[in-house]
Backbone as ProteinMPNN parsed JSONL, in Angstrom:
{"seq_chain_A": "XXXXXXXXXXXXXXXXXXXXXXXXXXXXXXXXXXXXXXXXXXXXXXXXXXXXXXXXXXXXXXXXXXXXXXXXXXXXXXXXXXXXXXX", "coords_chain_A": {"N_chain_A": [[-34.693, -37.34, -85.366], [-31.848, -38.846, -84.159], [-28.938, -40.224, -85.134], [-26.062, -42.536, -84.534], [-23.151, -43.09, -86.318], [-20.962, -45.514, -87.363], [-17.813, -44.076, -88.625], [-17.077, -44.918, -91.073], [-19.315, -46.291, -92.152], [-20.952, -43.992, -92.598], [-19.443, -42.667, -94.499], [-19.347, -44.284, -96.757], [-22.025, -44.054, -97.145], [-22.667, -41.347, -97.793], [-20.948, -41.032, -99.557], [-22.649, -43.105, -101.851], [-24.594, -42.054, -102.046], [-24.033, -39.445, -103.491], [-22.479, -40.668, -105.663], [-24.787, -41.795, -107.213], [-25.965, -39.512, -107.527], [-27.701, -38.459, -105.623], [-30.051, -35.63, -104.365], [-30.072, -35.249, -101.922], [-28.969, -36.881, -98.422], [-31.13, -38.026, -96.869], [-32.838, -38.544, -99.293], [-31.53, -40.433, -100.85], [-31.637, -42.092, -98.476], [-34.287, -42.78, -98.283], [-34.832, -44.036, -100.999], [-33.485, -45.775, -100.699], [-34.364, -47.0, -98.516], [-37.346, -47.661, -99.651], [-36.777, -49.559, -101.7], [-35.546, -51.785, -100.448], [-37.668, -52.451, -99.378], [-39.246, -53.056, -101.206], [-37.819, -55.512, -102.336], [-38.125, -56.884, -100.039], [-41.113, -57.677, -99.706], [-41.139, -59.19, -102.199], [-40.005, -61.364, -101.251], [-41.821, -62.601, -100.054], [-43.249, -64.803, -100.022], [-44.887, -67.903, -99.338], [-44.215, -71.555, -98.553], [-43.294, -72.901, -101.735], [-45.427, -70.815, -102.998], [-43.667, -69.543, -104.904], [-43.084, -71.24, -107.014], [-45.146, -72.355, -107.89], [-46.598, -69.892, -108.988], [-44.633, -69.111, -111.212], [-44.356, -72.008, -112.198], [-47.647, -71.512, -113.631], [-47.352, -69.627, -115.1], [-45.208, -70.286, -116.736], [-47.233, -72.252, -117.835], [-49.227, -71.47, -119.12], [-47.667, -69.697, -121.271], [-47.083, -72.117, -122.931], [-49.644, -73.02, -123.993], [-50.649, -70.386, -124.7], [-48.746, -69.308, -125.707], [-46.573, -65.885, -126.291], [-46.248, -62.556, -126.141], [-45.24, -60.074, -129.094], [-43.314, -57.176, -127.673], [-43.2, -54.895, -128.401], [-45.96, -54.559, -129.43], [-47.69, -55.593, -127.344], [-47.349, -52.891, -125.626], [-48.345, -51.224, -127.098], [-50.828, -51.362, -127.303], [-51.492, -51.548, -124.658], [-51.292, -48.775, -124.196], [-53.096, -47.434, -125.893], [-55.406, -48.586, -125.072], [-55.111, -47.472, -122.254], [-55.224, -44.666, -123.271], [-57.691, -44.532, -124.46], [-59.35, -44.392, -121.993], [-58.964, -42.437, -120.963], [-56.354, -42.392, -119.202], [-53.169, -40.972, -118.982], [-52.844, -38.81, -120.377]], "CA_chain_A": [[-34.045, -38.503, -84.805], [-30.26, -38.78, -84.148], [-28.072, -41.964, -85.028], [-25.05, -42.645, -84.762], [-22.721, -44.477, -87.463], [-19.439, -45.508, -88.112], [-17.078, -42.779, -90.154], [-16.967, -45.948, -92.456], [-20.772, -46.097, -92.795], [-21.73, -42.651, -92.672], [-18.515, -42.464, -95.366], [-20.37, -45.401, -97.558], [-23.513, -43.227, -97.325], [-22.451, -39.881, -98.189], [-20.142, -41.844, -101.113], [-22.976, -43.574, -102.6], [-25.754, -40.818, -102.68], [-23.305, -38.642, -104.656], [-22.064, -41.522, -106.922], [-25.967, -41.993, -107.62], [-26.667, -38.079, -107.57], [-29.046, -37.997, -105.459], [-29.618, -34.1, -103.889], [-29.796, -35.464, -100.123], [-28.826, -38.24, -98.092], [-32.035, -37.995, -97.109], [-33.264, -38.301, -100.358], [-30.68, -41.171, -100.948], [-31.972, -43.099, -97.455], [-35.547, -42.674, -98.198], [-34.816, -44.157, -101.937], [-32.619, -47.147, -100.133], [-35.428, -48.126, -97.413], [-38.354, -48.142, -100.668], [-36.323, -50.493, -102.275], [-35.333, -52.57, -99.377], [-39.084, -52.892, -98.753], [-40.044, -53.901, -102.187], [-37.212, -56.476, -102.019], [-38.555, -57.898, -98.566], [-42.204, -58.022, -100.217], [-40.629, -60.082, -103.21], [-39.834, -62.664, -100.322], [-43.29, -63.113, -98.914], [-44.567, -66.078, -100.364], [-45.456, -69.056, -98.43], [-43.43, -72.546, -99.29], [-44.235, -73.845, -102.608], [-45.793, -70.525, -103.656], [-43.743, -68.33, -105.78], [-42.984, -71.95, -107.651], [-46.771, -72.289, -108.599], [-46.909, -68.952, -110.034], [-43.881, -69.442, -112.131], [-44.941, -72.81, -112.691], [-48.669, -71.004, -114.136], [-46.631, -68.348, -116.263], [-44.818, -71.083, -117.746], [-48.11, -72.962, -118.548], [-49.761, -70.284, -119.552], [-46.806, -69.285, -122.688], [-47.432, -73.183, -123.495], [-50.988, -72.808, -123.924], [-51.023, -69.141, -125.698], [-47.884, -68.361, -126.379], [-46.333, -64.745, -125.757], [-46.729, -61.102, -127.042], [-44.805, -59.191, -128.665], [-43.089, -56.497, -126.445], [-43.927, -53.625, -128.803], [-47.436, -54.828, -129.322], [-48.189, -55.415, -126.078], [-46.906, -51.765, -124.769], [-48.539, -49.696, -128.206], [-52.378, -51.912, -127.467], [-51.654, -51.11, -123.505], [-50.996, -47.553, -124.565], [-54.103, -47.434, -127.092], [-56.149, -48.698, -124.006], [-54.77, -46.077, -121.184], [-56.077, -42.898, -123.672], [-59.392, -45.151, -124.341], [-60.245, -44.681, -120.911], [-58.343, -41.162, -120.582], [-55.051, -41.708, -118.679], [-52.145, -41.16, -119.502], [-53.042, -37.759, -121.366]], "C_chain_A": [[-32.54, -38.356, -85.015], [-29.7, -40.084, -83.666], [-26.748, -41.64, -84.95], [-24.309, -43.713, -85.133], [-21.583, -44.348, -87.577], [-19.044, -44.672, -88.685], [-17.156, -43.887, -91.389], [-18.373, -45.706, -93.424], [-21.162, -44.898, -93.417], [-20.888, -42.357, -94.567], [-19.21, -43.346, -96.75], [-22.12, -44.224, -98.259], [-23.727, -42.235, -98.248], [-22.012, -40.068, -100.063], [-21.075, -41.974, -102.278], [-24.451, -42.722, -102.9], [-24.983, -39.655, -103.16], [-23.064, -39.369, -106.0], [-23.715, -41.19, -108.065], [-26.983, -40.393, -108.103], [-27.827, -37.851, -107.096], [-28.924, -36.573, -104.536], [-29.505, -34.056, -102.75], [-29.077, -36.792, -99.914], [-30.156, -38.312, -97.674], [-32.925, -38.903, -98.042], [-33.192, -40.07, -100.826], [-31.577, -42.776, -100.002], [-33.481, -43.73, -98.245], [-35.7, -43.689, -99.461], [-34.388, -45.889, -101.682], [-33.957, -47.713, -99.36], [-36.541, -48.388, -98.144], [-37.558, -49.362, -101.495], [-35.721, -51.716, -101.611], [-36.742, -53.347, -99.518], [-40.105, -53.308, -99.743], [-38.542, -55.373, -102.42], [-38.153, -57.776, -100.773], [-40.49, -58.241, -98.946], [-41.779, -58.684, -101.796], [-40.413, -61.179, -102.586], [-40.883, -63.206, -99.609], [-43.914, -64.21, -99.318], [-44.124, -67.13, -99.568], [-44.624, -70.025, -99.495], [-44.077, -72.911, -100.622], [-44.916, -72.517, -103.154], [-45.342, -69.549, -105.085], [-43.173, -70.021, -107.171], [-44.063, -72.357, -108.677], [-46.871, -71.35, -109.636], [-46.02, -69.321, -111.322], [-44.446, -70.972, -112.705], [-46.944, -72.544, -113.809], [-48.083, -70.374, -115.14], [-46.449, -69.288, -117.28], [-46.013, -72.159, -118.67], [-48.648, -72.56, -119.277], [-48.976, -69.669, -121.415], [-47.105, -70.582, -122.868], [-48.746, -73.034, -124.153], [-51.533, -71.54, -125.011], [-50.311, -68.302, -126.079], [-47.618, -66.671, -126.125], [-46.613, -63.735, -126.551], [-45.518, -60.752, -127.338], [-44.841, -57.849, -128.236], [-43.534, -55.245, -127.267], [-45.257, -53.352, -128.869], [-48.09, -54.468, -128.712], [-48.224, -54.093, -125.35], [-48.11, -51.129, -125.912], [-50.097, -50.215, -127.868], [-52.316, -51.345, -126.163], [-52.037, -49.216, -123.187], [-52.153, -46.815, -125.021], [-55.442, -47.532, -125.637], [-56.433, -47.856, -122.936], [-55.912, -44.965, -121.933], [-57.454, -43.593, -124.184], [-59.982, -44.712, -123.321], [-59.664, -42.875, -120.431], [-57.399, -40.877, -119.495], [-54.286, -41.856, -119.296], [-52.027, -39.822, -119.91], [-52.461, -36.304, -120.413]], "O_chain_A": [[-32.089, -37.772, -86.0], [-29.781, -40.745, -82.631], [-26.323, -40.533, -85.278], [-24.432, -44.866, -84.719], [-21.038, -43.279, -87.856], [-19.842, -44.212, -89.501], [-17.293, -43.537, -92.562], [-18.58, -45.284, -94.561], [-21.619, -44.794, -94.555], [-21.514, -41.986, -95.56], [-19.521, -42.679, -97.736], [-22.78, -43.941, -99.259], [-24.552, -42.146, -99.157], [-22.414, -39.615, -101.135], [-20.868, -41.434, -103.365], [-25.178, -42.857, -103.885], [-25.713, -38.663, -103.151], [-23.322, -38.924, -107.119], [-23.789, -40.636, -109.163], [-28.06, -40.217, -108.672], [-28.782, -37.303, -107.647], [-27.842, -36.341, -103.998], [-28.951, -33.091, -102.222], [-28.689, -37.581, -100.776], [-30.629, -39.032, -98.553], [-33.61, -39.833, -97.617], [-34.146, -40.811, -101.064], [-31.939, -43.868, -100.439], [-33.651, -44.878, -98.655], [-36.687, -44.404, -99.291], [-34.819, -46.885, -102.263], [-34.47, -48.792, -99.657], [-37.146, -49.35, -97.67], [-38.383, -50.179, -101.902], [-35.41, -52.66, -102.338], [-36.883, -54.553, -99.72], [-41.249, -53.719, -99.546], [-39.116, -56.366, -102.868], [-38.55, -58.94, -100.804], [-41.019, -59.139, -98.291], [-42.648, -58.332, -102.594], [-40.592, -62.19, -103.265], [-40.844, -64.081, -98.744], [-45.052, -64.521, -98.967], [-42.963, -67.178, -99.16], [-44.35, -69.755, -100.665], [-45.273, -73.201, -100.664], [-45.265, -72.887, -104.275], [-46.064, -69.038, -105.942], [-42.903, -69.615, -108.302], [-43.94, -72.607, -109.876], [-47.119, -71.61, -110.813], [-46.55, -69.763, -112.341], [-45.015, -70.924, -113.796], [-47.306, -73.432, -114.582], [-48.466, -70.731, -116.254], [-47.075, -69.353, -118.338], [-45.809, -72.685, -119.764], [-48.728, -73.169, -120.344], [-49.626, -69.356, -122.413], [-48.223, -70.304, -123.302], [-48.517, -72.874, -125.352], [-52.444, -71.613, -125.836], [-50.519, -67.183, -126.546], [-48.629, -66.111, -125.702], [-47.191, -63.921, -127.622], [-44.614, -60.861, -126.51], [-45.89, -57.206, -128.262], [-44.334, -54.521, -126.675], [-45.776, -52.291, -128.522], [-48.907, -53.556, -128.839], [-49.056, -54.012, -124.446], [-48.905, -50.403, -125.315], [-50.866, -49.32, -128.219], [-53.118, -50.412, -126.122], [-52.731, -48.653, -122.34], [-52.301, -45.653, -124.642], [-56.209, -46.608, -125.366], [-57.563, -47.493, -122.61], [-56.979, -44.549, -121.481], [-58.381, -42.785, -124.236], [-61.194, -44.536, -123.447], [-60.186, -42.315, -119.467], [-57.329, -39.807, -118.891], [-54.302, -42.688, -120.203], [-50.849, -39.477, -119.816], [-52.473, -35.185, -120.926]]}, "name": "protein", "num_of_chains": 1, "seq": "XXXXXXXXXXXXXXXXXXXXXXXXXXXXXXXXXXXXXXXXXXXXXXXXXXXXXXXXXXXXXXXXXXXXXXXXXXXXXXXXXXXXXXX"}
């Protein structure tokens, strides 16, 4: 496929997949439009629903209180090679 872009853009492009080191633009694009597209699936909820969830989370630490973060990762961890990934 063949686009054509602004010297500004293309200049932006080239700029910021070096800044970032990545080994293409390519590389760079491909890295930009996965993260675009978990952005735009972060926006999908219906009115009223990403309030619920948060509203659940927050009931939820009322209710049973939180982990801690080392805990939680070294039991998750403990679990993975239980079942044999990770290894």
């Amino acid at each position: 496929m063949r686009m054509t872009l602004s010297p500004e853009v293309e200049k932006l492009i080239v700029d910021t997949a070096a800044k970032y080191h990545y080994e293409s633009v390519d590389d760079f694009l491909r890295a930009a439009i996965d993260s675009f597209e978990q952005g735009e699936a972060m926006v999908q909820f219906g009115p009223g629903e990403l309030q619920k969830l948060v509203d659940e989370g927050e009931q939820s630490i009322l209710e049973h209180g939180t982990l801690d973060g080392r805990e939680a990762l070294a039991a998750r961890r403990a679990a993975r090679e239980t079942v044999g990934i990770g290894k």
